[in-house]
C-alpha positions in Angstrom: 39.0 37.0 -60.6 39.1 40.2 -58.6 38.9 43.6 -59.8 42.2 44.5 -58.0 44.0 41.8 -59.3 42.6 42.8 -63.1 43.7 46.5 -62.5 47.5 45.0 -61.0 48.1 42.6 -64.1 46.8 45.7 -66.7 49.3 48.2 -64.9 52.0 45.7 -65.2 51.4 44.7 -68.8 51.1 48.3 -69.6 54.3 48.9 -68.0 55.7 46.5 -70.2 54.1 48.0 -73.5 55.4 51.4 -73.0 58.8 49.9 -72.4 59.1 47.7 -75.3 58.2 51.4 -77.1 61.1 53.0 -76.0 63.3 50.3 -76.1 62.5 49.8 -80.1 62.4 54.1 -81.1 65.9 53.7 -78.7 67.7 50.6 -80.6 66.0 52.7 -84.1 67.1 55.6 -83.4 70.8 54.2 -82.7 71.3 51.7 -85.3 69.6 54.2 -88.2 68.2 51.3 -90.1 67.1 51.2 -93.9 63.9 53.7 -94.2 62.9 51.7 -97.2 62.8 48.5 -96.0 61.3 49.2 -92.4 58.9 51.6 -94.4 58.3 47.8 -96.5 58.1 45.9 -93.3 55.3 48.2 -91.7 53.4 48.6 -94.8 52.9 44.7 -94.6 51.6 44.2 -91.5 49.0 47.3 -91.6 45.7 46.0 -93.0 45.1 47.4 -96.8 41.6 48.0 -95.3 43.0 50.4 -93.5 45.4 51.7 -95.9 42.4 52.4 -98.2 39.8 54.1 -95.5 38.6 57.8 -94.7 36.9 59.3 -92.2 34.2 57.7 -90.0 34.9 54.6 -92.5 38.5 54.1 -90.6 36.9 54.7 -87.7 34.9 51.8 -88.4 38.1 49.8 -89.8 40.5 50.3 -86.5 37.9 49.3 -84.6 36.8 46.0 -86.4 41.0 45.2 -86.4 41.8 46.3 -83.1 38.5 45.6 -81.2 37.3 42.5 -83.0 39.9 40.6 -85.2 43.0 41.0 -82.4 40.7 40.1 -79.4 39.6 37.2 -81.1 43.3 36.1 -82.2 44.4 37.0 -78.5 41.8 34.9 -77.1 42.4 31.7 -79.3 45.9 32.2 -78.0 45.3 32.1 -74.5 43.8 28.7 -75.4 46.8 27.4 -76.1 48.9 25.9 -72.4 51.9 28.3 -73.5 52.2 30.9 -70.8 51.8 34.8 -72.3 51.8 34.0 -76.2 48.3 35.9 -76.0 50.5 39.0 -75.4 52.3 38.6 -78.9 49.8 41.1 -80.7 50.2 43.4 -77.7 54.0 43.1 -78.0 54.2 43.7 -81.8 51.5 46.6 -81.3 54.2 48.3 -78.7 57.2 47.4 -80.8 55.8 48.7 -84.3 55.3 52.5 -83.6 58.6 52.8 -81.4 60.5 51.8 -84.7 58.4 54.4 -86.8 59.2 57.1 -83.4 62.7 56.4 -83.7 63.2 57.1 -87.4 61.4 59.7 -87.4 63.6 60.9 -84.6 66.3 60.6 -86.7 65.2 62.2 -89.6 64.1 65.2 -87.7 63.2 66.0 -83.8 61.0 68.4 -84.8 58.7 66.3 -87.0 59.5 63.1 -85.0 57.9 64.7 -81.5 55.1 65.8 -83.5 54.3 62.2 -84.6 55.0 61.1 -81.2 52.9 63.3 -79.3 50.3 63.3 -82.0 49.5 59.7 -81.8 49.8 59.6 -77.8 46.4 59.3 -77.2 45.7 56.5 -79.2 48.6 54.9 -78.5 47.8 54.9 -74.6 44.1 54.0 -75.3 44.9 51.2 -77.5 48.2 49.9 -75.2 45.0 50.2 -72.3 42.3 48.5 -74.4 44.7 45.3 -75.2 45.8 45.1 -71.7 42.5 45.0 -70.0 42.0 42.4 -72.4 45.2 40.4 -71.7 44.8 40.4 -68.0 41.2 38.5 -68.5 43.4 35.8 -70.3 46.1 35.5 -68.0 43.0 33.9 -65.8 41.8 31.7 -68.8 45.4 30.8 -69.9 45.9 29.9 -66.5 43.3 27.3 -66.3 43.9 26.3 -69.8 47.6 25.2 -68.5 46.9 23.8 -65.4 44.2 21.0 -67.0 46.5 20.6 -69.7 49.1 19.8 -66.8 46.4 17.5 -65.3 45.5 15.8 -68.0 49.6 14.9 -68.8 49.5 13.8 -65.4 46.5 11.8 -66.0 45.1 13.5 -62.8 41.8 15.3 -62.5 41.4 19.1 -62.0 38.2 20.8 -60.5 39.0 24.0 -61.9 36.4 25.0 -64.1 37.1 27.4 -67.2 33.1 28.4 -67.6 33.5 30.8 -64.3 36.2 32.9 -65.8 34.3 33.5 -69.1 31.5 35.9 -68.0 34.3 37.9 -66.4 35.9 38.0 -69.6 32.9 38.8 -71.9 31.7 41.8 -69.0 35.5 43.4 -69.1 35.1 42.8 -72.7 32.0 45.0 -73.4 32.5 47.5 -70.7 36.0 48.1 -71.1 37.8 47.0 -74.2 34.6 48.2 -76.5 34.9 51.6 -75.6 38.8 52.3 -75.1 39.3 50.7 -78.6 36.4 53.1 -80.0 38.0 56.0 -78.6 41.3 55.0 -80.2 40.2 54.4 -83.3 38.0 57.8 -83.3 41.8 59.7 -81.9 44.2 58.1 -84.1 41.3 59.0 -87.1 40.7 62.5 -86.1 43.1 63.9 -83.0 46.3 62.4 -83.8 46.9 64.4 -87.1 44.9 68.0 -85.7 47.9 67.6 -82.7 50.9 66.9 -85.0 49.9 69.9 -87.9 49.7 72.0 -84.4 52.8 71.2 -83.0 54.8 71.5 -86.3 52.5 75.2 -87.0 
């Protein structure tokens, strides 16, 4: 697993984050859907954890959700011989705040590209954070499909999955730990000081 491989498949999953962003605050901002109900929708799928926390406590929280509990439900995915379904939290992750860009777009520019720039450098840390982390399982999933693939075929593979863990667990702790710390300690702090200075 090379470093230059890691880098190509975490520019290309990026890529594909920041699309999926604009794609949904697009399709939102054109099809002006129900506030309540998308209001309804996101309220459900933030933790109440969260919801509930201040300070260096929801510092604490984003990072125990997005640098704990999602890693650990992205890597049991990538266990499973379906190609990419670890990249579902990373997919709902980019698709949740283009819907909340786009109505707020609608509602007002002004306050919309406040919210939007404000939350920026979370966003982009976070986006980064999960896919470092998906471009170490595209290895493991890999490997996880091709002796499931053997194993159909009643054939033996001598590709071991053991090698491609300590890669994983290093790109883990000297990557992931620290991008999802400086999210959480952006979107607790940074994100609102940039919106309540763009808006004045």
């Amino acid at each position: 697993m090379s470093r230059q491989a890691i880098i190509h498949r975490t520019t290309y999953f990026l890529l594909l984050m920041v699309i999926l962003t604009l794609l949904a605050a697009i399709i939102t901002y054109l099809i002006n859907p129900d506030m309540s109900h998308v209001i309804n929708a996101t309220s459900n799928v933030t933790p109440s954890s969260v919801a509930h926390a201040k300070g260096w406590s929801l510092v604490g929280t984003y990072f125990l959700h997005n640098g704990v509990q999602i890693p650990l439900v992205m890597l049991v995915l990538s266990l499973i011989p379906i190609g990419y379904l670890y990249l579902w939290n990373p997919i709902l992750t980019a698709i949740l705040p283009g819907i909340l860009y786009g109505i707020a777009l609608r509602h007002s520019v002004r306050a919309g590209l406040a919210i939007l720039i404000g939350s920026l450098p979370h966003s982009l840390l976070e986006y980064t954070e999960m896919c470092v982390l998906a471009a170490f399982l595209f290895e493991i999933n890999r490997i996880i499909r091709l002796k499931w693939h053997h194993w159909r075929k009643r054939t033996e593979t001598t590709q071991p999955l053991m090698p491609v863990c300590r890669p994983l667990l290093k790109g883990y702790l000297i990557a992931v730990v620290p991008l999802c710390l400086a999210a959480a300690i952006c979107e607790t702090f940074v994100a609102d000081i940039i919106a309540n200075w763009i808006n004045g």
